[in-house]
N, C-alpha and C positions, 0 to 999 in steps of 0.2 A: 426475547433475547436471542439475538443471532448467534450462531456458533458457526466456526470454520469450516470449510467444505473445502477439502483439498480436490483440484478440477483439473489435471495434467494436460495440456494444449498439444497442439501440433505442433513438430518441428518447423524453424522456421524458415531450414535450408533446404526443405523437401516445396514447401511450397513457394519459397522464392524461385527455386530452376523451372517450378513447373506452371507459374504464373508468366515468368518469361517468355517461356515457350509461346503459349497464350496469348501474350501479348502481340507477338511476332503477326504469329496467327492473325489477331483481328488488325493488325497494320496492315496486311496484306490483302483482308478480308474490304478495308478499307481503299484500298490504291483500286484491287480492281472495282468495284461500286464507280469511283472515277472513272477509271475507262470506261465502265462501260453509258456512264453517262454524257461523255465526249462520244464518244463514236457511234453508238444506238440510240441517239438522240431521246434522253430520257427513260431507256429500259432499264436502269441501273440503279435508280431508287430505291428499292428495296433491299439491293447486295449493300448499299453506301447508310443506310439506316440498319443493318444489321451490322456494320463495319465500328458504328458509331458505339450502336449498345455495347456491344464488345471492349471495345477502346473505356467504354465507362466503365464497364466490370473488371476490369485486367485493373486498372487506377484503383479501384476500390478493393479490390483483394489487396492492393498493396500495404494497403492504409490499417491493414490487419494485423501485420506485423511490429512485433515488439521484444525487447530486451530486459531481463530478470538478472542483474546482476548476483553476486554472492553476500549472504545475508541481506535479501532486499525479495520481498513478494510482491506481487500484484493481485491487487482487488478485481473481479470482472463485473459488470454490472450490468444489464439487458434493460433498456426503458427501465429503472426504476426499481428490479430487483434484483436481488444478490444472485451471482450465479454460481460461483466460486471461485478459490483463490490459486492464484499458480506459484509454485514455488522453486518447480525446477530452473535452474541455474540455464543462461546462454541465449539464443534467440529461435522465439517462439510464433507461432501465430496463430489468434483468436478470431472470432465474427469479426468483421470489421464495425460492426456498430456494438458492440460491449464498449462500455467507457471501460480505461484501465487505470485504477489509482496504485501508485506503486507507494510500500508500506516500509521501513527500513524494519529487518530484527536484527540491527548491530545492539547489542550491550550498549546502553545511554547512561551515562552520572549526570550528578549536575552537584553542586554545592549549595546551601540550601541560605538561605539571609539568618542573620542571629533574630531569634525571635525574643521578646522578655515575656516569662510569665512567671508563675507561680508553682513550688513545687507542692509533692504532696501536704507540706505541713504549711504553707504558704508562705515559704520564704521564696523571694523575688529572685529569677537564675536568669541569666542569659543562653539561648542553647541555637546548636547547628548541628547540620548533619551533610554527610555526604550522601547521594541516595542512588543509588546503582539500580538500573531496571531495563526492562526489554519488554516487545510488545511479542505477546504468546498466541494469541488470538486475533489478526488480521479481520477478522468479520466483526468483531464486539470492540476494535478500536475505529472501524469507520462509523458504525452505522451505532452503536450504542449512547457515543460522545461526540458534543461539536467539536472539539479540539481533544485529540488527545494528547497533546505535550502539556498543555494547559492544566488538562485533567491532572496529569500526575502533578504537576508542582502543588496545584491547590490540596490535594488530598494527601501529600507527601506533609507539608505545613501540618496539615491538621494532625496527620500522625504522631507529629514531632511531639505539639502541645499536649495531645493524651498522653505520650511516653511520659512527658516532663513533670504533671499533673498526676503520676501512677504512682512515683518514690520521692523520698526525698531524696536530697542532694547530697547530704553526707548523713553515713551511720552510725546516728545517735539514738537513745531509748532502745536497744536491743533490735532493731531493722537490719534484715540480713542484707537486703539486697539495699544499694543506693545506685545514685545515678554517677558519682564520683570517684566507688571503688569496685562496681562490681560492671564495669562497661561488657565484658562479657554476655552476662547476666542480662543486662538492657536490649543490648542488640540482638 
């Protein structure tokens, strides 16, 4: 079972200025490699393939760079395995090959379908819930569940029916608790 790994990233205003720079750099690194392949007839090759690599790495730093809104993480992933998760708020930058799944931890409800079942004494009830929830753990809602919005509705149901299934509906025979006067108590 995975568990969170908070993994704090690089700012991503530190490495934007300082990738520009860079960039500059190997655009220039690249003009002259031109020159000097125009006018030194072919001595330039190596300035004009070191201009290039450059130009590839400057593109690919940029591609590193990412934004973590408020209540919103990002998953990091390296080929395959968990690296950790960034939380801090604003814009950041990772490896450029970390895939990044970004995760919401806003507060989610949903309203739940009337389900029919059966209560504790097996009289037939119709029941619903509103179900209020947040994801807490970022690493066990990617990699633990295919879906986890999915997850919660199906396991939210099931809850419902064990609840419904635990009391009766109304208290009668001396049951303290019921499902229609002690909602407190239930929830």
């Amino acid at each position: 079972m995975k568990k969170e790994i908070t993994k704090s990233q690089i700012s991503g205003w530190v490495v934007l200025f300082a990738n520009i720079i860079f960039l500059l750099f190997a655009i220039a690194i690249f003009i002259y490699g031109i020159i000097l392949l125009k006018h030194r007839n072919g001595s330039g090759g190596y300035v004009l393939a070191l201009g290039v690599i450059l130009l590839i790495t400057a593109i690919l730093i940029f591609t590193g760079l990412f934004t973590v809104e408020p209540n919103e993480a990002v998953v990091l992933i390296l080929f395959g395995k968990y690296i950790g998760t960034e939380k801090t708020q604003g814009f950041r930058w990772a490896n450029p090959f970390y895939t990044k799944k970004k995760i919401s931890l806003r507060v989610r409800n949903f309203d739940s379908e009337k389900l029919k079942v059966n209560d504790k004494k097996g009289n037939p009830i119709e029941i619903s819930a509103v179900v209020v929830w947040k994801v807490e753990d970022t690493a066990e809602a990617v990699f633990e569940v295919d879906d986890y919005l999915n997850y919660v509705h199906v396991q939210s149901e099931s809850a419902i029916r064990h609840l419904a299934t635990s009391y009766p509906y109304d208290d009668t025979e001396g049951e303290k608790i019921s499902l229609r006067s002690s909602i407190d108590e239930v929830s």
